[in-house]
C-alpha positions in Angstrom: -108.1 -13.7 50.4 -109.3 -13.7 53.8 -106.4 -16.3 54.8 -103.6 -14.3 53.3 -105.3 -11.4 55.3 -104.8 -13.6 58.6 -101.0 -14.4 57.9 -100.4 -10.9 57.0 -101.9 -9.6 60.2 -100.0 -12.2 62.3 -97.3 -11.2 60.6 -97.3 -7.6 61.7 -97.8 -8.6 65.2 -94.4 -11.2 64.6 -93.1 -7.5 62.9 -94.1 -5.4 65.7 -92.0 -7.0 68.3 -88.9 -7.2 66.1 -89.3 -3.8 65.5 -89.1 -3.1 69.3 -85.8 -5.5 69.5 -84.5 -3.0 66.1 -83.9 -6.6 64.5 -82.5 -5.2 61.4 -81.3 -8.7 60.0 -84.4 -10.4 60.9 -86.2 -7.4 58.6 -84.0 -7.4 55.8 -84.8 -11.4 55.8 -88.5 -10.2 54.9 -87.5 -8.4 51.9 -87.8 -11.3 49.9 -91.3 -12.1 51.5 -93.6 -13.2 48.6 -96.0 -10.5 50.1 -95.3 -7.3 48.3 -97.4 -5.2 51.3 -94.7 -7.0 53.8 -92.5 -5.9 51.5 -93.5 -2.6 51.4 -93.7 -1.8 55.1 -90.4 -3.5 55.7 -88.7 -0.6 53.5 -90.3 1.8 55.6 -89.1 0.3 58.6 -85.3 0.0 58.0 -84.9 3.4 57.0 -86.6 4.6 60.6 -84.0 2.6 62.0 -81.8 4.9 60.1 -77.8 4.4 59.3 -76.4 4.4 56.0 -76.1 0.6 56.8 -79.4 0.2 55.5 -78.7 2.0 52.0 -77.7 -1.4 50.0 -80.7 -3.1 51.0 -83.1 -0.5 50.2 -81.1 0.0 47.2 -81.2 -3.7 46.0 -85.4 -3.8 46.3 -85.0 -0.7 44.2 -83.3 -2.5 41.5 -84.6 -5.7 41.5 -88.3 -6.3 43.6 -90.8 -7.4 40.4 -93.3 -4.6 41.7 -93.6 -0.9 41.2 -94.9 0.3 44.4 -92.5 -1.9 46.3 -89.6 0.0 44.0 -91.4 3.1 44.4 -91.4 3.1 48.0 -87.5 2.2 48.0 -87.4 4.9 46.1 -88.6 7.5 48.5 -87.0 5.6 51.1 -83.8 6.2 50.1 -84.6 10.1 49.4 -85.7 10.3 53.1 -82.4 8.9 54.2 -80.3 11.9 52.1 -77.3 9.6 52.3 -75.1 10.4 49.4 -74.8 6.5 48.7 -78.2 6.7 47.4 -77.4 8.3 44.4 -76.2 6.1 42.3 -79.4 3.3 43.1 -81.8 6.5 42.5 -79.9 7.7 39.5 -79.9 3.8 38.0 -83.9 3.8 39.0 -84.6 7.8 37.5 -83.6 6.3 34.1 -84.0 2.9 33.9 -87.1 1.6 35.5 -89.7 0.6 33.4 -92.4 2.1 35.7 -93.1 5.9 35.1 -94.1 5.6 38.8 -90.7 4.5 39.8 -88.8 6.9 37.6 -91.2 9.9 39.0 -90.4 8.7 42.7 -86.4 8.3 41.7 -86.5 11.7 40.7 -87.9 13.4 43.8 -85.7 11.4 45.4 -82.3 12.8 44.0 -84.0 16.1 45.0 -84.3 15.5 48.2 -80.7 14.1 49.0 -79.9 17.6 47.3 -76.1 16.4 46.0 -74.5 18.3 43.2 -74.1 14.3 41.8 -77.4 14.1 41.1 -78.1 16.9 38.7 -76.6 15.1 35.7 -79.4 12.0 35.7 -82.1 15.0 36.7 -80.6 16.4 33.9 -81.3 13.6 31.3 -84.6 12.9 32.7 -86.0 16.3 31.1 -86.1 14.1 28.1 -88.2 11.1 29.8 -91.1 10.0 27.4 -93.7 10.5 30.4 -94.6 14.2 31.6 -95.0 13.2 35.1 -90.8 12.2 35.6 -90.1 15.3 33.9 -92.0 17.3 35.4 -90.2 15.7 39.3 -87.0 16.0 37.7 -87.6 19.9 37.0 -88.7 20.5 40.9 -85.8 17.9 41.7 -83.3 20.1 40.1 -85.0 23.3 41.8 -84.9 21.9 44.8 -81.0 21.1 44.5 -80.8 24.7 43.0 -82.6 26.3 46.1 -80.2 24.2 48.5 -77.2 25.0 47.0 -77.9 28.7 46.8 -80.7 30.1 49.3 -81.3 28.0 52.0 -79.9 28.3 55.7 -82.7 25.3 56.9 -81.8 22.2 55.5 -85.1 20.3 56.9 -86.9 23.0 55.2 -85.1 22.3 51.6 -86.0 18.8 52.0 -89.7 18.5 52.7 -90.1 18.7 48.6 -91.1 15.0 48.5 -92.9 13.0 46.8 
């Protein structure tokens, strides 16, 4: 284990300087890195980049990286971005992941981007066979409620995360 540690750390140092450079396609290279904690970190990086650019990337570890917490935090990833082209990716994930951990994350997700186009899948997801999605579709669908009627602060609306 302690080898894989040492390549992993070198590898951050490697990450660190592309970050500085904003190498977005040498990042989007690691997200098929056989290390899911590279993997991981690499989803957090693109969307602090920012630019919807980065949507279909995120999107596609969402769909199809083999584990959960990877696909959970694409998940959240793509609800801190709020782009509308998240939807769909969240909406497939909120229903269709096998994780409970995933579909929970999905949900807060569609919250947070707040779009009218999300409430149907939020919607359907108050029938989810594990407490824990429904429950973060029904603050989901508050959320969107509370942004489409009360609020003025739209940071404010969107600190419900998960």
């Amino acid at each position: 284990m302690q080898a894989v540690t040492d390549e992993r750390l070198a590898l951050f140092a490697e990450m660190e300087s592309k970050y500085e450079q904003k190498d977005t396609a040498y990042f989007v290279s690691l997200l098929e890195h056989p290390d899911y904690v590279v993997r991981t970190r690499v989803a957090c990086i693109l969307v602090d980049f920012g630019g919807e650019d980065k949507v279909p990337y995120i999107a596609k570890v969402l769909k199809n990286d083999k584990n959960e917490l990877v696909r959970h935090e694409a998940a959240f990833a793509l609800g801190q971005m709020s782009y509308s082209s998240a939807i769909p990716p969240l909406t497939d994930a909120t229903l269709h992941d096998p994780s409970m951990f995933v579909r929970h994350e999905a949900a807060i997700a569609l919250g947070v981007v707040g779009n009218k186009e999300a409430k149907a899948a939020l919607q359907q997801a108050l029938s989810d066979p594990d407490l824990p999605v429904v429950e973060s579709a029904v603050v989901a669908l508050s959320n969107i409620e509370f942004m489409e009627k009360l609020s003025k602060n739209e940071q404010f609306a969107k600190l419900t995360g998960g």
